[in-house]
C-alpha positions, 0 to 999 in steps of 0.5 A, a space after each residue: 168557470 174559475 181558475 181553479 177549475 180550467 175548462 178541458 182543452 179541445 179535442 183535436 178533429 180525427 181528420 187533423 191528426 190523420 193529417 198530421 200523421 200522414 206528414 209526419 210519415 212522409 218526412 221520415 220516408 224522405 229522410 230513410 231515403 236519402 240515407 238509406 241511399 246513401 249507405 247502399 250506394 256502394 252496393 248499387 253501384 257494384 250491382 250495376 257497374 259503376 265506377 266510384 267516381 260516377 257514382 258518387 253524382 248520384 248522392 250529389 244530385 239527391 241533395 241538391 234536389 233535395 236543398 233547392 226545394 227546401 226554402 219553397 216547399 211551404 209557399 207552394 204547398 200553401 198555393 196549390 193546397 197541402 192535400 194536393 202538394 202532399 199528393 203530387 210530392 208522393 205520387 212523383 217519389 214514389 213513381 220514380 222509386 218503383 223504376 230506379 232498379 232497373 235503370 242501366 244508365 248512370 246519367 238517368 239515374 242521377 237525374 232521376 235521383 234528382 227529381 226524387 230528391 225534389 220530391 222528398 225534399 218537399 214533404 219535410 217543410 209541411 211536418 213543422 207547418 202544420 204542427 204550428 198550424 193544427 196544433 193547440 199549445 196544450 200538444 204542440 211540443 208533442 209536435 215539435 218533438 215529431 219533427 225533432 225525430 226527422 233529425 235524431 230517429 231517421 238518420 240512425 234507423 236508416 242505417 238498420 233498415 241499410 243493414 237489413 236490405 244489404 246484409 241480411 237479405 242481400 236485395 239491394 233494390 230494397 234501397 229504393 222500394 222501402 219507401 213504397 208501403 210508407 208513401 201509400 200508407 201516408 197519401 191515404 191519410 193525408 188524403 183523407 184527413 187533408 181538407 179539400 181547397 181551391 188552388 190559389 192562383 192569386 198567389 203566382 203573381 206575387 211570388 219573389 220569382 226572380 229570387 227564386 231563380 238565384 235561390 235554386 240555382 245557387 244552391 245547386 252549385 254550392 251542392 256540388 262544389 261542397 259535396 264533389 270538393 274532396 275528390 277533385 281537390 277543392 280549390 285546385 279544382 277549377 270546377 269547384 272554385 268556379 261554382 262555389 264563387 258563382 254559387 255564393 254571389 247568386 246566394 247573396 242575390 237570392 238572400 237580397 231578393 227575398 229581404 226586399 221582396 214584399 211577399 218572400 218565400 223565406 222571411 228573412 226578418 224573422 232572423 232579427 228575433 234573438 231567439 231565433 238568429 241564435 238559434 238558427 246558428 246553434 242548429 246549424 252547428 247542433 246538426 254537424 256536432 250530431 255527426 259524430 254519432 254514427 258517421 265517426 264510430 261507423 268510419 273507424 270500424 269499417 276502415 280498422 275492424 272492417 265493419 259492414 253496416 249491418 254490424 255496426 246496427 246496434 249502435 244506431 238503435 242504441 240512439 234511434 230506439 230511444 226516440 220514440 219516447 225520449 221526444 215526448 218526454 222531454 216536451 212533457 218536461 218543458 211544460 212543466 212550469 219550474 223548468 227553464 228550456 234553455 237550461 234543459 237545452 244546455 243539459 242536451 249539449 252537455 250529455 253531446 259533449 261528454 259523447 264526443 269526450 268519452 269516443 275521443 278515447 278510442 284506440 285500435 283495440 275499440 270495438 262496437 261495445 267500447 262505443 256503447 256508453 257514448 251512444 247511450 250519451 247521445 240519444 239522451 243529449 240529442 232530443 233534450 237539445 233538439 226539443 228545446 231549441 225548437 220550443 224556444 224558437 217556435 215560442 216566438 213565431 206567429 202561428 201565421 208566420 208558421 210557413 215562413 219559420 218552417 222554410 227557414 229551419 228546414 233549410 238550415 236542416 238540410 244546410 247543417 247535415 251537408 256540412 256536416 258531412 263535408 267537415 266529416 270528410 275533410 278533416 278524416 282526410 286531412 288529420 289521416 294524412 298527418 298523422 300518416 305522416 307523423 307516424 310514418 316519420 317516427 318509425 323511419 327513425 326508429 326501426 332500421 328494418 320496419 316490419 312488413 305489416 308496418 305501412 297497415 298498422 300505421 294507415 290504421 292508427 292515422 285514421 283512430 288517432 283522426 277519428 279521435 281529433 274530430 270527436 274532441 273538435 265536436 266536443 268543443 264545438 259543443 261545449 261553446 254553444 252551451 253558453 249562446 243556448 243559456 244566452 237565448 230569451 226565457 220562454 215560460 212554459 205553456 199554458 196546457 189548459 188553453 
């Protein structure tokens, strides 16, 4: 056959893509339900009668769960087989979630929250696994474009679906059942298209166990000493200090296991690899900057306007609805053999640093419409970045060393939307309160006799002008990595004929 009449690409097998489709369902189903949770939390806690503080542990216990599962995921669905790692994963989220409503006791429901968030937190890992494994160079962005959408589709329709259940039909118990016709619909496909495979019990005595030990443990303080930190206080707290001091050493002592370990559950040295060190660190700080999109607009029309999620909807779909193509394009992009990736990468961090600079303008006056160019900026920015990184990072991974990449990103995934969300917290807390002091100062001098509604017109400029400060911190934030994206390794476009 000649060069210039390239032989078709192979079809893919039905069975693979029902696989694959049944994955990729069952990661979007973990991340709706842990922000749909999330979001409905405080009305789940007023339906059963909790108080705020208790409360809080159940979001808590959803991502430590969530977190410790991550790095191992891949090993063990590799071990017991994808088909019946996907089945146990499903069944045991899907079991819990039918109960959750009718649980009365705050310690239960924390604990089973925890559980489910084991169980959910496992099925992401397998989406970029089996996008590396199953799928031919001709699709595979189409498939890292899918796995993109787990951080820029899921997150922002969560918040519709949050809206539905609490605002617009008033069921809260919708919060944990959503996921029931999406786990059933993703076990038949996997199940059916998933091939049938021995256990590999091999595979047990060679696992870093020791290691794993200080992994899951370690990440179960550091969740809590970074998600309970802002109520009690962080370091004044002895609690906090205590787990994030014994929590970062056992960290270390997992990171040192798994580097000397001859079978890891994360390969560690893969991290040498420029492209995927510094990508590594961009993801990280990608996912925090991608905060911006929704956590700051919903925060200040909540606190100034008085928003209820279901009203501040539209500026989710603004970035949700997008992606449901933006993905694929920008893979069809990078195909193209005149494009450079790093420089659509560079363009995706640009379109999110014009976001974060044109939100930072926000006044008391702005309401969601003021928030609409913004959005629109995002949902441009967010797949071109997302997309990119993850071609120029899988570019130079060994199909075999798929499971171990997958570990990894998926951990940082997890690790960069945590820390995301505590920067959020801290610095609203923190720049409120000095700007309430600031403000509270100048009209002690300026009015002799201060109107009534003075100390509510103050808390609300505090938290715009905070709302400003952490849009302008992301933009910046954004605006640097432009130059370490550009500094990654070329990748050249790959060959869609093979």
């Amino acid at each position: 056959m000649s060069a210039a009449n390239p032989q078709p690409a192979p079809a893919i097998p039905a069975k693979v893509l029902a696989a694959l489709t049944g994955i990729f369902i069952s990661a979007m189903m973990a991340g709706l339900n842990s922000r749909v949770g999330s979001l409905g939390l405080s009305d789940v806690q007023g339906a059963l009668g909790f108080a705020p503080d208790g409360a809080s542990w159940i979001t808590t216990s959803y991502t430590a769960g969530e977190i410790l599962i991550t790095p191992f995921a891949t090993w063990f669905a590799i071990t017991l087989s994808v088909r019946r790692f996907h089945t146990i994963a499903i069944a045991i989220a899907s079991a819990i979630a039918i109960y959750l409503p009718f649980v009365q006791s705050l310690d239960l429901l924390v604990v089973l929250r925890f559980v489910q968030g084991m169980a959910s937190g496992a099925l992401v890992p397998l989406l970029m696994m089996m996008a590396l494994k199953a799928l031919p160079l001709h699709i595979r962005l189409h498939g890292l474009a899918l796995y993109a959408m787990t951080a820029t589709f899921s997150p922002n329709i969560a918040i519709w679906l949050s809206g539905q259940w609490l605002d617009a039909l008033h069921v809260w118990q919708l919060t944990y059942w959503q996921i029931l016709p999406i786990c059933a619909v993703a076990i038949a496909l996997v199940n059916w298209g998933a091939p049938k495979e021995p256990v590999k019990y091999a595979r047990f005595a060679q696992g870093d166990w020791l290691g794993m030990a200080f992994g899951v443990v370690s990440m179960v303080l550091l969740t809590i000493a970074l998600t309970q930190g802002e109520r009690l206080d962080w370091l004044n707290s002895k609690l906090i200090t205590l787990f994030l001091i014994n929590g970062s050493i056992l960290f270390g002592l997992f990171l040192l296991c798994e580097w000397h370990h001859p079978t890891p559950f994360i390969e560690l040295r893969l991290l040498g690899r420029r492209n995927l060190g510094l990508g590594a660190l961009i993801f990280t700080l990608l996912l925090m900057v991608m905060m911006s999109a929704t956590a700051l607009p919903m925060t200040f029309l909540s606190v100034v306007h008085e928003y209820r999620v279901y009203q501040a909807v539209p500026l989710a779909l603004i970035i949700a609805l997008p992606q449901l193509v933006l993905g694929s394009i920008v893979a069809l992009l990078l195909y193209k053999k005149w494009i450079d990736a790093r420089k659509v990468f560079a363009l995706g961090l640009a379109a999110l640093a014009a976001a974060c600079f044109v939100a930072a303008q926000v006044n008391m006056e702005w309401h969601r419409t003021e928030f609409y160019f913004a959005q629109v900026l995002q949902a441009i920015g967010q797949p071109m970045a997302v997309v990119s990184m993850l071609f120029l990072m899988t570019s130079v991974v060994d199909p075999k060393e798929g499971p171990y990449f997958s570990g990894i990103i998926n951990t940082l995934r997890v690790i960069g939307s945590l820390l995301g969300g505590v920067l959020v917290g801290h610095l609203m807390v923190t720049r409120t309160q000095f700007h309430s002091t600031v403000l509270s100062g100048h009209a002690a001098m300026t009015h002799g006799n201060p109107p009534q509604n003075l100390a509510e017109q103050i808390a609300m400029q505090s938290v715009t002008l905070s709302v400003a400060d952490v849009y302008n911190l992301f933009a910046i934030t954004a605006c640097l990595m432009i130059p370490m994206a550009l500094s990654m390794k070329y990748i050249p476009a790959p060959n869609t004929n093979s």
